[in-house]
N, CA, C and O atoms as CSV, one atom per row, in Angstrom:
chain,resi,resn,atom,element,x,y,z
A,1,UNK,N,N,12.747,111.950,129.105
A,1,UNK,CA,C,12.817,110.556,128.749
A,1,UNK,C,C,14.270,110.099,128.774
A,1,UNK,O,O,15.147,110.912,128.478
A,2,UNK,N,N,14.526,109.064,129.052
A,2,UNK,CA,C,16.236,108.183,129.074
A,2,UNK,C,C,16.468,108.438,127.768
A,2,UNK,O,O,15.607,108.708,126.931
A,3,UNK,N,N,17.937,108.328,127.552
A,3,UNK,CA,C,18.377,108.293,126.628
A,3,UNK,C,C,20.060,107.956,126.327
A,3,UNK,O,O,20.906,108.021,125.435
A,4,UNK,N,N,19.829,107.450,128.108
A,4,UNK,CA,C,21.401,106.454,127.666
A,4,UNK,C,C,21.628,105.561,126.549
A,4,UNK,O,O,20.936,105.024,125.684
A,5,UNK,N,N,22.591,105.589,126.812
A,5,UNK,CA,C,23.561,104.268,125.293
A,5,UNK,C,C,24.427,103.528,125.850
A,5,UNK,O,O,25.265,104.353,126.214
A,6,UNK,N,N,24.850,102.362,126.214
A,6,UNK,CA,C,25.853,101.825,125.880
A,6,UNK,C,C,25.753,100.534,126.049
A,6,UNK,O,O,24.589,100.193,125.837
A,7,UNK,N,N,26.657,99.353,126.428
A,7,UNK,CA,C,26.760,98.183,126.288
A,7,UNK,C,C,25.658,97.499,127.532
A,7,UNK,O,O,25.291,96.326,127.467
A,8,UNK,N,N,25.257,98.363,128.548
A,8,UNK,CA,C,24.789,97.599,129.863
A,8,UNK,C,C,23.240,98.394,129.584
A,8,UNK,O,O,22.668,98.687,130.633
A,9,UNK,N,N,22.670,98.686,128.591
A,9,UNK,CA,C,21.608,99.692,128.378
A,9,UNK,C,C,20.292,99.347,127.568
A,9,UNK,O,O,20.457,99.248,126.353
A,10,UNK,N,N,19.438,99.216,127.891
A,10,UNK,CA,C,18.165,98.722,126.717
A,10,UNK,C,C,17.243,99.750,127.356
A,10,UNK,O,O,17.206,100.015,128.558
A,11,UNK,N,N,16.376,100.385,126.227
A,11,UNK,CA,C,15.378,101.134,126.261
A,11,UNK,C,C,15.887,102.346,126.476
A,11,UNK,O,O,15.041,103.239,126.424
A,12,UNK,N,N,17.010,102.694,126.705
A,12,UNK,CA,C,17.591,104.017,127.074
A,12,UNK,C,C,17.874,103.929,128.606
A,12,UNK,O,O,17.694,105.032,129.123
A,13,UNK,N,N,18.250,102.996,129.475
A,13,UNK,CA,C,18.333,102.550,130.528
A,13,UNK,C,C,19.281,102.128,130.873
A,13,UNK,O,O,19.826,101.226,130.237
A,14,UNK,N,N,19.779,102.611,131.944
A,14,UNK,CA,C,21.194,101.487,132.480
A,14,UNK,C,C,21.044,100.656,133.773
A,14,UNK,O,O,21.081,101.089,134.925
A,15,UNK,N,N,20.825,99.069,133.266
A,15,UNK,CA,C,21.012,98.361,133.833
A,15,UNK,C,C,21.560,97.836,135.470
A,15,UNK,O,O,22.449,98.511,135.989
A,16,UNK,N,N,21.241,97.150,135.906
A,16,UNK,CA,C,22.208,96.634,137.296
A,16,UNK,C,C,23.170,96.094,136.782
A,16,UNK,O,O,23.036,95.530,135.697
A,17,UNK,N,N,24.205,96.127,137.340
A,17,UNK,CA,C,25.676,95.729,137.003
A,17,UNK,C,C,25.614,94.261,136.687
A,17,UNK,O,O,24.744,93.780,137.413
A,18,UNK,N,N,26.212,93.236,135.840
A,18,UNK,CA,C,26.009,92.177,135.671
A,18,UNK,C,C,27.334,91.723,135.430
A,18,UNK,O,O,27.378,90.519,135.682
A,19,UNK,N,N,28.637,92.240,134.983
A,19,UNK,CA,C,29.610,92.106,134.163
A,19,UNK,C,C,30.290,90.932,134.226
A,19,UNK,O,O,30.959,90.525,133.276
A,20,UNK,N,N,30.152,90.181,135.555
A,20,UNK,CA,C,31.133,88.786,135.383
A,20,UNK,C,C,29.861,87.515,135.345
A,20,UNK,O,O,30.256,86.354,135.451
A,21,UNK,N,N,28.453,87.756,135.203
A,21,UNK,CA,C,27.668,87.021,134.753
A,21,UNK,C,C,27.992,86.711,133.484
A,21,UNK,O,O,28.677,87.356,132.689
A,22,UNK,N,N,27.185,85.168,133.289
A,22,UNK,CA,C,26.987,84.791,131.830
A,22,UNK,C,C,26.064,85.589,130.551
A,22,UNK,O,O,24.853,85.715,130.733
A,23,UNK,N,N,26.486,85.944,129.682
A,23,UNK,CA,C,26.138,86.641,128.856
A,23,UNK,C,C,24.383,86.649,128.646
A,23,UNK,O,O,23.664,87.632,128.465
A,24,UNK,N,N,23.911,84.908,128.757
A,24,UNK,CA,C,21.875,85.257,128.120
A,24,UNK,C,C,21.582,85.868,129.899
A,24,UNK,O,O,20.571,86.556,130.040
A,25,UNK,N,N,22.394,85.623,131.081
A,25,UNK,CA,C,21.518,86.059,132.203
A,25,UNK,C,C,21.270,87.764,132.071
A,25,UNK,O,O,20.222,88.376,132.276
A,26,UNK,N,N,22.769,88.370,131.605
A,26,UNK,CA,C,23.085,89.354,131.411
A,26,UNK,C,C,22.011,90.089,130.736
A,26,UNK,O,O,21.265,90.969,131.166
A,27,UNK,N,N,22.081,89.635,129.789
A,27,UNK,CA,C,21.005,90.243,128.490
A,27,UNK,C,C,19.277,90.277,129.234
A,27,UNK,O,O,18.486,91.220,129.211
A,28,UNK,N,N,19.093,88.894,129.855
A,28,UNK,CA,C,17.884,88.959,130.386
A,28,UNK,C,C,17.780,90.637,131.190
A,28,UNK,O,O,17.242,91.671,130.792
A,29,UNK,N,N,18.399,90.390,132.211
A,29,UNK,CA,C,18.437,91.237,133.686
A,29,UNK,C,C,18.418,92.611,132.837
A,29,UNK,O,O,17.645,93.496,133.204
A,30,UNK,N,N,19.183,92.798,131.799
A,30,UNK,CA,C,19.345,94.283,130.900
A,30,UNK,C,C,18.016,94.762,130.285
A,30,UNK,O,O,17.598,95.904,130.475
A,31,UNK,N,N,17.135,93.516,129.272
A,31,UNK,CA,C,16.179,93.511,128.698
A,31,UNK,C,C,14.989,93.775,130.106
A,31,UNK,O,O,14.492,94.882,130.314
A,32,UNK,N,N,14.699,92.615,130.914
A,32,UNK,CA,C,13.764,93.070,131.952
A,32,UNK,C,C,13.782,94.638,132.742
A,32,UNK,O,O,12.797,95.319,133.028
A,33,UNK,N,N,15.120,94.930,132.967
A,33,UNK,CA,C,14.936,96.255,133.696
A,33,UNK,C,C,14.230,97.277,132.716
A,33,UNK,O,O,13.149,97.838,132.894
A,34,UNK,N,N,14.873,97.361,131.914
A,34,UNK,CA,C,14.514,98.008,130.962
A,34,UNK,C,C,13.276,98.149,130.951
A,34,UNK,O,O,12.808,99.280,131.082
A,35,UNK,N,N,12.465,97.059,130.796
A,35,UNK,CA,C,10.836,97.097,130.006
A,35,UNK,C,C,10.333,97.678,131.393
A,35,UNK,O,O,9.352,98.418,131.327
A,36,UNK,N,N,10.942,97.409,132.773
A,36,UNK,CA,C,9.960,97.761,133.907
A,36,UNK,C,C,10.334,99.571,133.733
A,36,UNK,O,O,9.343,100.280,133.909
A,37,UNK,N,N,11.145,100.030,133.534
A,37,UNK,CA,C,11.909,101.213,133.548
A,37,UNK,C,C,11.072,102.387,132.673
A,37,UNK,O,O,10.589,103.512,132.803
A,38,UNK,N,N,11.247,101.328,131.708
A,38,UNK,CA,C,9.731,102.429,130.522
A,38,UNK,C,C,8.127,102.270,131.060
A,38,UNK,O,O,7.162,102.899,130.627
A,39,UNK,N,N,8.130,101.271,132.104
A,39,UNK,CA,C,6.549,101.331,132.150
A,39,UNK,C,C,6.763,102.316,133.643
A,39,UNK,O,O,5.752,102.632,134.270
A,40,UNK,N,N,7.720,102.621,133.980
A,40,UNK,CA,C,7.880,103.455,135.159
A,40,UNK,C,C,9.266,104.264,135.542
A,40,UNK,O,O,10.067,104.124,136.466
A,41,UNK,N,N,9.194,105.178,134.419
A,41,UNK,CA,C,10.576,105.793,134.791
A,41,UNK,C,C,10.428,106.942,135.641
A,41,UNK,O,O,11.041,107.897,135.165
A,42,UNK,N,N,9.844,107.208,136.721
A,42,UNK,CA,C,10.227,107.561,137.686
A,42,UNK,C,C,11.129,107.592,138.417
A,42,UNK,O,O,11.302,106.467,138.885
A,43,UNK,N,N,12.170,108.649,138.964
A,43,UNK,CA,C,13.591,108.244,139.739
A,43,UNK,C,C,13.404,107.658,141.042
A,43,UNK,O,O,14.422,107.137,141.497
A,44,UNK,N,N,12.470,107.609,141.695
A,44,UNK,CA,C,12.873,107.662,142.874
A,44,UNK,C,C,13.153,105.974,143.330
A,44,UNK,O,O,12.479,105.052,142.871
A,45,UNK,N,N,14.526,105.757,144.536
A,45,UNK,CA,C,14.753,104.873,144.412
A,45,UNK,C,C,14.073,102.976,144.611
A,45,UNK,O,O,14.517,101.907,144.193
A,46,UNK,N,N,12.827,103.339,145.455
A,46,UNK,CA,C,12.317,102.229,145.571
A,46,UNK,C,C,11.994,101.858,143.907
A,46,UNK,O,O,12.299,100.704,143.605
A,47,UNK,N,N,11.630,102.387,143.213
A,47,UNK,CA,C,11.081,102.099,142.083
A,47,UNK,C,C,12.316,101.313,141.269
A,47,UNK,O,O,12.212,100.376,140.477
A,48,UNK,N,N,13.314,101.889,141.649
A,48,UNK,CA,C,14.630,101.213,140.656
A,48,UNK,C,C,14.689,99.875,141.448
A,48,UNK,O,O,14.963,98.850,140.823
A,49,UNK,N,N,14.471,99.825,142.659
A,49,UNK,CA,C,15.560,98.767,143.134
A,49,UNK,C,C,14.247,97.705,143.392
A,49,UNK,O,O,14.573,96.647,143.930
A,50,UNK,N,N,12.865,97.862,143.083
A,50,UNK,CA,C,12.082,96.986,142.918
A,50,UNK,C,C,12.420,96.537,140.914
A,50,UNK,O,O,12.615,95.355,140.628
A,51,UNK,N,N,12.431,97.353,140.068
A,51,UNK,CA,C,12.835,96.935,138.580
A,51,UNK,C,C,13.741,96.112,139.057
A,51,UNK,O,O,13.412,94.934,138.916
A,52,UNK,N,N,15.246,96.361,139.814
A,52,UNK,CA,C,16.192,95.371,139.631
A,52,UNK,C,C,15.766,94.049,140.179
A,52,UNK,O,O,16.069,93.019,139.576
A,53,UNK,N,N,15.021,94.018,141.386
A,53,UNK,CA,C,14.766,92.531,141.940
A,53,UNK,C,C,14.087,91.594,140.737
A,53,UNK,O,O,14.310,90.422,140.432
A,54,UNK,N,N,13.193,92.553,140.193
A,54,UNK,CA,C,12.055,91.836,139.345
A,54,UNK,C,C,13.181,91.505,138.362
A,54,UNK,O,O,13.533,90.327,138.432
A,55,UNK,N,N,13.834,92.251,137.462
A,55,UNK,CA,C,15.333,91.470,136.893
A,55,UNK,C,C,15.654,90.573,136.926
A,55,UNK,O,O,15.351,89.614,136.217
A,56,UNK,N,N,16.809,90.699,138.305
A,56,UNK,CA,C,17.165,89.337,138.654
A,56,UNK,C,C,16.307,88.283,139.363
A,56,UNK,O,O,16.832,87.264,139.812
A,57,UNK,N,N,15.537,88.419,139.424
A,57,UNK,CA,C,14.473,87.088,139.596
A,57,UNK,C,C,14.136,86.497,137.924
A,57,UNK,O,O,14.509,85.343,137.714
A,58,UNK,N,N,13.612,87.068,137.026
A,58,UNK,CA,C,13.766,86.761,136.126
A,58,UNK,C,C,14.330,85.796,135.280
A,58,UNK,O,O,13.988,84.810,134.626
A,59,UNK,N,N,15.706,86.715,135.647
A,59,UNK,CA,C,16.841,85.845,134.834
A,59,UNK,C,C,17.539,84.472,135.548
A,59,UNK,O,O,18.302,83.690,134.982
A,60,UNK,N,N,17.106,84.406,136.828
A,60,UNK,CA,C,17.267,82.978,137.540
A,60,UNK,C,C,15.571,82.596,137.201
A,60,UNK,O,O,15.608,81.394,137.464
A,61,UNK,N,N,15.216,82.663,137.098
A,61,UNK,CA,C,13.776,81.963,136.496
A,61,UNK,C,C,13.834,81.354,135.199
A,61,UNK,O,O,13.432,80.216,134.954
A,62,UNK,N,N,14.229,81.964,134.565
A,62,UNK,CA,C,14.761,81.971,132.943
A,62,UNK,C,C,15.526,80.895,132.346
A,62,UNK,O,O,15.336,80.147,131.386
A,63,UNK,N,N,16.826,81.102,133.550
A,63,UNK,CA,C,18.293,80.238,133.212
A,63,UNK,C,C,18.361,79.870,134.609
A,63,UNK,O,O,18.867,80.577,135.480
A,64,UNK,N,N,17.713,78.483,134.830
A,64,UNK,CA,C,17.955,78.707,137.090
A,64,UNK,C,C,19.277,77.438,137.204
A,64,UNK,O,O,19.860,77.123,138.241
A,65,UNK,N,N,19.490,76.915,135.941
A,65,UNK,CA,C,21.085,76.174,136.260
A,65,UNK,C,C,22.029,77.137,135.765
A,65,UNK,O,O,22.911,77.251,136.616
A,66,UNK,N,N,22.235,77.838,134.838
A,66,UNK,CA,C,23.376,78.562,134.764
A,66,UNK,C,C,23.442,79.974,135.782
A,66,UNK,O,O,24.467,80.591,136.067
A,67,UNK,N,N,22.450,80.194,136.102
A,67,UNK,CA,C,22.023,81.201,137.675
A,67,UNK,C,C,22.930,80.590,138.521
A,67,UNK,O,O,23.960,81.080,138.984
A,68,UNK,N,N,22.269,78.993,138.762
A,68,UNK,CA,C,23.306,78.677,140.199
A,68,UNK,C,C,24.430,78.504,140.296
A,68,UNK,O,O,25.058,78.751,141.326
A,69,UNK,N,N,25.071,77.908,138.936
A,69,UNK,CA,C,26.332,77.454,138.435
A,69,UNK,C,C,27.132,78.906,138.948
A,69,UNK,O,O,28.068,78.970,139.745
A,70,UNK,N,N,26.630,79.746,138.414
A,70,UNK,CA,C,27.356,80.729,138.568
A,70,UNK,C,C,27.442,81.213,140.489
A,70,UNK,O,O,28.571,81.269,140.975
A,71,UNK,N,N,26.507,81.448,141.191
A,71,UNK,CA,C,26.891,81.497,142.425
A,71,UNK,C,C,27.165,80.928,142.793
A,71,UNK,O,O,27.790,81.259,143.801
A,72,UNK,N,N,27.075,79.254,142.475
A,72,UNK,CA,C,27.976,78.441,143.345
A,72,UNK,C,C,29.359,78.708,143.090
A,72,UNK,O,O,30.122,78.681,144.055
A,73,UNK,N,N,29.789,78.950,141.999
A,73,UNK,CA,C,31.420,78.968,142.056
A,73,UNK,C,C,32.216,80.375,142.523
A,73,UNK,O,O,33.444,80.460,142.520
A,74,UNK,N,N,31.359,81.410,142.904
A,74,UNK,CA,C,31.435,82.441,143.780
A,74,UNK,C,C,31.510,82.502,145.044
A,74,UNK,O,O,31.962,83.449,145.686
A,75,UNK,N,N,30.964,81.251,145.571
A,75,UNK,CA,C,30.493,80.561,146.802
A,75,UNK,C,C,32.319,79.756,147.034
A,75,UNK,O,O,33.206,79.750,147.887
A,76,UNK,N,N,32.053,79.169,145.650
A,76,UNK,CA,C,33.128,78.340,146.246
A,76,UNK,C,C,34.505,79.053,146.251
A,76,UNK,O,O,35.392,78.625,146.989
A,77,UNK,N,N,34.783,80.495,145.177
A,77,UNK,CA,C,35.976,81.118,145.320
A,77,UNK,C,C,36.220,81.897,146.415
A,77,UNK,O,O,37.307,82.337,146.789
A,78,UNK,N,N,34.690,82.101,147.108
A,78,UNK,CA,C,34.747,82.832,148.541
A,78,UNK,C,C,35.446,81.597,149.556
A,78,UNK,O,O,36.466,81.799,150.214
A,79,UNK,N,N,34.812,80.495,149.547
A,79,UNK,CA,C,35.374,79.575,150.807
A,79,UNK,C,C,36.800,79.488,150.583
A,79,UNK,O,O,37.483,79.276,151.585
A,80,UNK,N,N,37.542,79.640,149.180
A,80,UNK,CA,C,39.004,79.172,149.224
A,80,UNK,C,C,39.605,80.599,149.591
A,80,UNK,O,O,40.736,80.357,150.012
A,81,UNK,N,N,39.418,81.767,149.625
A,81,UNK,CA,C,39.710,82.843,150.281
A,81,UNK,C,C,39.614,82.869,151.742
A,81,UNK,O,O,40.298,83.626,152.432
A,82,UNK,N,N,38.836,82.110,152.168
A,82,UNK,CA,C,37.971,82.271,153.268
A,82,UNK,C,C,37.898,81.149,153.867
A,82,UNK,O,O,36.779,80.887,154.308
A,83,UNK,N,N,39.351,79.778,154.173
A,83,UNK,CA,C,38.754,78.971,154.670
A,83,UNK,C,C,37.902,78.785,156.141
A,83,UNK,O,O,37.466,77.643,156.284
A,84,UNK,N,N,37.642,79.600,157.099
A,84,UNK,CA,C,37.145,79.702,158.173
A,84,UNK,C,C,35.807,79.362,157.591
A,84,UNK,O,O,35.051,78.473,157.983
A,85,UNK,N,N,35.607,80.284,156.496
A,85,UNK,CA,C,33.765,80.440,156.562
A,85,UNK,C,C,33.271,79.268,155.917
A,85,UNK,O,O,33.839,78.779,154.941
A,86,UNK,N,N,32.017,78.702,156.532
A,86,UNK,CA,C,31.257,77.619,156.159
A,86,UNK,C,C,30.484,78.364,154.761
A,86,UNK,O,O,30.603,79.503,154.311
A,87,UNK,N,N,29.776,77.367,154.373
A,87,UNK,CA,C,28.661,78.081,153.150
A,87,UNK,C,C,28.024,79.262,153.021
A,87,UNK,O,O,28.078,80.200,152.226
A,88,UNK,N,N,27.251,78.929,154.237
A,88,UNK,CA,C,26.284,80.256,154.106
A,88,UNK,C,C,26.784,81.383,154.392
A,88,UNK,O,O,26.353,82.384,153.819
A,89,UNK,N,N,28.178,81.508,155.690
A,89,UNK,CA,C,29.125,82.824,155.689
A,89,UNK,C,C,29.517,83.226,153.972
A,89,UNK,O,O,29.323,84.214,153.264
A,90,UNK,N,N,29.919,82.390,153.848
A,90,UNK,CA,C,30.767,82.781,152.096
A,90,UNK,C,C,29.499,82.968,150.979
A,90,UNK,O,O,29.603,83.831,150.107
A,91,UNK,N,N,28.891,82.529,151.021
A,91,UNK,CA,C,27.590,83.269,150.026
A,91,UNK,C,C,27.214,84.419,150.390
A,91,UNK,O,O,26.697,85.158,149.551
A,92,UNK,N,N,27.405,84.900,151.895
A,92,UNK,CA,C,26.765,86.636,152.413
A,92,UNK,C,C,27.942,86.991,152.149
A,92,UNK,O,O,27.621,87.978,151.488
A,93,UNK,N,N,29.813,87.005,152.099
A,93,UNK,CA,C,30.418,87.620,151.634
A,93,UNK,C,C,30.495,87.734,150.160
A,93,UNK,O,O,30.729,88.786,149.565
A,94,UNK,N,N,30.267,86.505,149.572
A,94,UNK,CA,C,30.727,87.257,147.850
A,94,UNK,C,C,29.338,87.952,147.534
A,94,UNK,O,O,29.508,88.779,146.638
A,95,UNK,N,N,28.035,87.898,147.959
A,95,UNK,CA,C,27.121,89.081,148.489
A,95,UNK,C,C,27.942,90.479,148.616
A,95,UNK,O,O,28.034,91.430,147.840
A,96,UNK,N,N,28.426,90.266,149.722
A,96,UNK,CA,C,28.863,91.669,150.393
A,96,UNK,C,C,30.030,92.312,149.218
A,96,UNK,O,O,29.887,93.483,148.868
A,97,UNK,N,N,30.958,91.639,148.750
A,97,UNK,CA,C,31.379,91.602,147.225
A,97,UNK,C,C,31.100,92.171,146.438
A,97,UNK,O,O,31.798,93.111,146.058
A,98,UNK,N,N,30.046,91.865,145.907
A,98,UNK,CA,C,29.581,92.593,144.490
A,98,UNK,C,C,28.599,93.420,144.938
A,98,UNK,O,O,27.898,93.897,144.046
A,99,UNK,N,N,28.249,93.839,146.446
A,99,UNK,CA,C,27.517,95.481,146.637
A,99,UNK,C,C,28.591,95.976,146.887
A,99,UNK,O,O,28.400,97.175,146.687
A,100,UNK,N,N,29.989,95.795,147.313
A,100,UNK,CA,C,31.231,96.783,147.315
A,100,UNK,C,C,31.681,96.982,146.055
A,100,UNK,O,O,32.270,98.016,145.737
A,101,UNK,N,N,31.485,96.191,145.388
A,101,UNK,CA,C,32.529,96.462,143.797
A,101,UNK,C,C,31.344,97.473,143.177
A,101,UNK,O,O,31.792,98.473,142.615
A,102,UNK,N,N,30.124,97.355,143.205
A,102,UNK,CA,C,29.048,98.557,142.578
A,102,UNK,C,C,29.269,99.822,143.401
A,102,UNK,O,O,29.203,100.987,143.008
A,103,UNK,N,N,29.524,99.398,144.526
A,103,UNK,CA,C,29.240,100.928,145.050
A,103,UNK,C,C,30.725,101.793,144.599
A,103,UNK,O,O,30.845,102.964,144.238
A,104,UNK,N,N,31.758,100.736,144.776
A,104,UNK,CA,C,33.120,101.375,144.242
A,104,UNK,C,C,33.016,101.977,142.931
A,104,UNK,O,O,33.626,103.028,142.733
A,105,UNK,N,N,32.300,101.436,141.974
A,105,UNK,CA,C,32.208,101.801,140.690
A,105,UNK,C,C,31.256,103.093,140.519
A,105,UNK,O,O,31.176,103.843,139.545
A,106,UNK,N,N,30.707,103.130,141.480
A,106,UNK,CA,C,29.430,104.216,141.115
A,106,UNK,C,C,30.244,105.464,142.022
A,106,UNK,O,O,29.815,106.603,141.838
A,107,UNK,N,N,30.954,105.357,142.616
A,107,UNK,CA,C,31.310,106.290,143.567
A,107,UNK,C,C,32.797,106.835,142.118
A,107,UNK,O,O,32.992,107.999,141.766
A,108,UNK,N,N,33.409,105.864,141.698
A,108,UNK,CA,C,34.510,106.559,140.826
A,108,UNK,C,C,33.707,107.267,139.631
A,108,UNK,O,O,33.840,108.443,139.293
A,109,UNK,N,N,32.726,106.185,138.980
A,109,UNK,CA,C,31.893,107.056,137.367
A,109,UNK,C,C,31.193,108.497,138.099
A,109,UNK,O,O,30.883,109.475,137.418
A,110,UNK,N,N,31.026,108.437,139.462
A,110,UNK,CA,C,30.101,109.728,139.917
A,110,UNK,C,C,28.507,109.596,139.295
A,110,UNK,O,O,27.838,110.506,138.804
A,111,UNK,N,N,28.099,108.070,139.491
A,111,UNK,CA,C,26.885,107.451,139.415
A,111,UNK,C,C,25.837,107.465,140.434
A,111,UNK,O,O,24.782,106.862,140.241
């Protein structure tokens, strides 16, 4: 059985990364994985990375203006990095973004 602990963790579970989200999306995405996690803690990875979608769908279901608020201004710190890229380029990079900053993080914790 899980039996992690810490700040990104409910049910004994660790979460999808959320850290520069707003705190109730946060909590949602933490709380939902979680509950899918105990009704199926099985490792293998489709199972996790279907819990996380169901997550973050959730928590833009939940909160769907402070959801967008928040990618839009991700959107928009990508285009001022990035003036070449139109919208939809700069939403698939700060995308591409925060699957590099997880994978960086999981590759240093040895996650």
């Amino acid at each position: 059985m899980p039996n992690k602990r810490g700040p990104d963790t409910y049910k004994g579970f660790q979460s999808p990364k959320s850290t520069d989200w707003p705190k109730p999306i946060r909590k949602q995405v933490r709380r939902a994985y979680g509950a899918w996690r105990r009704k199926h803690p099985q490792e293998d990875p489709t199972i996790k990375a279907r819990g996380s979608r169901i997550a973050w769908s959730s928590a833009k279901r939940k909160y769907p203006k402070l959801y967008s608020e928040h990618q839009n201004k991700e959107v928009k710190q990508e285009m001022k990095e990035h003036p070449w890229a139109g919208k939809k380029i700069a939403k698939r990079i700060a995308h591409d973004h925060a699957a590099l900053e997880e994978a960086r993080q999981d590759y240093i914790t040895g996650g």
